[in-house]
Z-matrix of the N, CA and C atoms (Angstrom, degrees):
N
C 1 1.452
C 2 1.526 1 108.04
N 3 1.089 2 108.06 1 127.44
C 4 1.338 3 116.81 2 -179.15
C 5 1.959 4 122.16 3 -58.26
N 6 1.308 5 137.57 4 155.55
C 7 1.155 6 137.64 5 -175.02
C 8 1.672 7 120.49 6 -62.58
N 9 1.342 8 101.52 7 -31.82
C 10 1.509 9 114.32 8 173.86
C 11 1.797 10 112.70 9 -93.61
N 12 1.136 11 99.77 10 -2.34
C 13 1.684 12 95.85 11 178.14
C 14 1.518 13 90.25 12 -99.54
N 15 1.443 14 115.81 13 -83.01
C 16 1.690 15 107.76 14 167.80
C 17 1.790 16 117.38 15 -12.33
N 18 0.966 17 130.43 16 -52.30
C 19 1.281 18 136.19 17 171.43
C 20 1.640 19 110.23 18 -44.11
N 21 1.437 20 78.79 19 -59.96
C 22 2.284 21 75.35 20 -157.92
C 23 1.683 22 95.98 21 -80.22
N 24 1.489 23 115.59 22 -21.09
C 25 1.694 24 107.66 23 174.39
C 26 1.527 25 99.19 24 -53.66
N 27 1.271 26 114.82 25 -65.91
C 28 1.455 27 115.44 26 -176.74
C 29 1.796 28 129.22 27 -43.26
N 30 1.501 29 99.50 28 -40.45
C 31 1.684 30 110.64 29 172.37
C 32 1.476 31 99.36 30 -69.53
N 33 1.197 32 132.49 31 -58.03
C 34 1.315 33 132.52 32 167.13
C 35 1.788 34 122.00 33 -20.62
N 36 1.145 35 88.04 34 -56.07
C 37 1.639 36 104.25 35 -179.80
C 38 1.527 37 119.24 36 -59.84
N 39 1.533 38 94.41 37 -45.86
C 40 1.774 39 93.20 38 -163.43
C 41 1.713 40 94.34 39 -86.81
N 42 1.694 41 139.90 40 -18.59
C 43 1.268 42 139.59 41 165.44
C 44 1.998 43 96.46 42 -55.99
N 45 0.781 44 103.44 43 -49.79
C 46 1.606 45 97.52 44 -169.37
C 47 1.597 46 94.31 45 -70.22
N 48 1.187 47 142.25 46 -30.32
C 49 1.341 48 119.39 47 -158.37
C 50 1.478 49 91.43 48 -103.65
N 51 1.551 50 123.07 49 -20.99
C 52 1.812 51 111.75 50 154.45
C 53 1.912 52 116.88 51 -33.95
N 54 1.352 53 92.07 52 -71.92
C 55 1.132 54 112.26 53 -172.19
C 56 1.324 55 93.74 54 -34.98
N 57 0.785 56 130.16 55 -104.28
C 58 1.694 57 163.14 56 -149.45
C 59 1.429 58 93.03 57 -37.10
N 60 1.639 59 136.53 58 -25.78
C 61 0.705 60 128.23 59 -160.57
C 62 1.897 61 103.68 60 -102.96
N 63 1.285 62 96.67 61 -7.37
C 64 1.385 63 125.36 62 -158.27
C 65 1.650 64 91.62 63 -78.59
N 66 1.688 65 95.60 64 -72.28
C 67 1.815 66 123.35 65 -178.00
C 68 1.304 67 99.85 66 -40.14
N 69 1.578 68 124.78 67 -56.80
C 70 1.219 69 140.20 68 -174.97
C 71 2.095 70 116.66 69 -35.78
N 72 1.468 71 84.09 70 -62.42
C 73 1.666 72 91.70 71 175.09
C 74 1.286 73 113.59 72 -57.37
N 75 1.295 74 112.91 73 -50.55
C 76 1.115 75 119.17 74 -175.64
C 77 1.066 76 126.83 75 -50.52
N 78 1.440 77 114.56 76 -53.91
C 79 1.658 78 130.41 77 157.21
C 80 1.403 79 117.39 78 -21.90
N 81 1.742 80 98.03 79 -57.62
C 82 1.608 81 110.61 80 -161.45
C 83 1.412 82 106.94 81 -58.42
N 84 1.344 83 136.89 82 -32.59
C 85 1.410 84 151.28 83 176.83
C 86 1.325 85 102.18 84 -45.74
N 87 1.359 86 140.49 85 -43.08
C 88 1.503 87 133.54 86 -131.82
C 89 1.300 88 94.18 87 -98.40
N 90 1.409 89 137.56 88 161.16
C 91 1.500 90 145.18 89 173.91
C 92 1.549 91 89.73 90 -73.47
N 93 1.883 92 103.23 91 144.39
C 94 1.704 93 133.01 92 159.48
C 95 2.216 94 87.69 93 -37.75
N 96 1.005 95 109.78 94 -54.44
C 97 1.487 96 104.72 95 -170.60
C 98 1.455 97 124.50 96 -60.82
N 99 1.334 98 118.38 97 -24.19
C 100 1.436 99 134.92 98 174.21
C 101 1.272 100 96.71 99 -86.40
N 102 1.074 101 127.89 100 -46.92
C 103 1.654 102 128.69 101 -174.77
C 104 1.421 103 109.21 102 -59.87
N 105 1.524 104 111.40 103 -28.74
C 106 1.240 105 110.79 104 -173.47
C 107 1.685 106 125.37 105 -68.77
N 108 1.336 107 86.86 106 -35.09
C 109 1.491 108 126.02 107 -157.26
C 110 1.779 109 84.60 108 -65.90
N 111 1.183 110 121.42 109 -53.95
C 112 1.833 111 151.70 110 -143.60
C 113 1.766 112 77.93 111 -79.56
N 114 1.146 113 127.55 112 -38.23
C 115 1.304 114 123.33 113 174.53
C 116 2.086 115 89.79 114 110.76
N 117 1.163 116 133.99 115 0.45
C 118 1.603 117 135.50 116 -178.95
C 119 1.330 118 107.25 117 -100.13
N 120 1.455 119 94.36 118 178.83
C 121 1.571 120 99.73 119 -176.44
C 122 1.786 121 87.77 120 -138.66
N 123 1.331 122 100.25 121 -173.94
C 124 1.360 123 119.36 122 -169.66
C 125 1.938 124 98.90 123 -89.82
N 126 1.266 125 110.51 124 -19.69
C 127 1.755 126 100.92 125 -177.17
C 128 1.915 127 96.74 126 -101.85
N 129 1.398 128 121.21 127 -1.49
C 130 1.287 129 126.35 128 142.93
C 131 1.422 130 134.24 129 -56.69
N 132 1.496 131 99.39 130 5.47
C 133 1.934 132 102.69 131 -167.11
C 134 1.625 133 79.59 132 -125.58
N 135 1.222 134 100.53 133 156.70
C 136 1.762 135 104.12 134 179.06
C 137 1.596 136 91.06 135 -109.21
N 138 1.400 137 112.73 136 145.14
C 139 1.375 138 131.13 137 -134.74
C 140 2.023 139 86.96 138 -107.58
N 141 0.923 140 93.98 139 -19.10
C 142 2.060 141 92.91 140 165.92
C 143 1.480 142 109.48 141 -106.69
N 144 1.614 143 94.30 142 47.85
C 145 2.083 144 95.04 143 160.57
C 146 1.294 145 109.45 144 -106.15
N 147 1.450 146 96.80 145 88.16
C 148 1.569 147 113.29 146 168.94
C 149 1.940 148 86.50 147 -108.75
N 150 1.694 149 76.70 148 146.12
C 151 1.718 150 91.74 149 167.98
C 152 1.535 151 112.45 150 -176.40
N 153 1.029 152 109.62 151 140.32
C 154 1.287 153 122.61 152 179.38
C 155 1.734 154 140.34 153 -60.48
N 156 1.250 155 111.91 154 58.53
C 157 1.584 156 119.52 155 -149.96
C 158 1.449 157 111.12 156 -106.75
């Protein structure tokens, strides 16, 4: 794999695991009842969604 593909796979990766970490907090805010509604639950959120918003 080339140096610039390795590269943007990798930038790729850590933007998606921002995000996710982003959605995550955000999530965690909402009432078990909104969550419900969303069709999730609260052990559906990964429990290290810290993020900086």
């Amino acid at each position: 794999m080339s140096l610039f593909a390795n590269f943007g796979r990798r930038l790729i990766e850590a933007r998606e695991r921002q995000a996710r970490a982003q959605v995550n907090a955000i999530l965690s805010r909402l009432s078990d009842e909104t969550l419900e509604r969303a069709g999730l639950s609260r052990a559906d959120i990964e429990p290290s969604a810290k993020a900086d918003l």
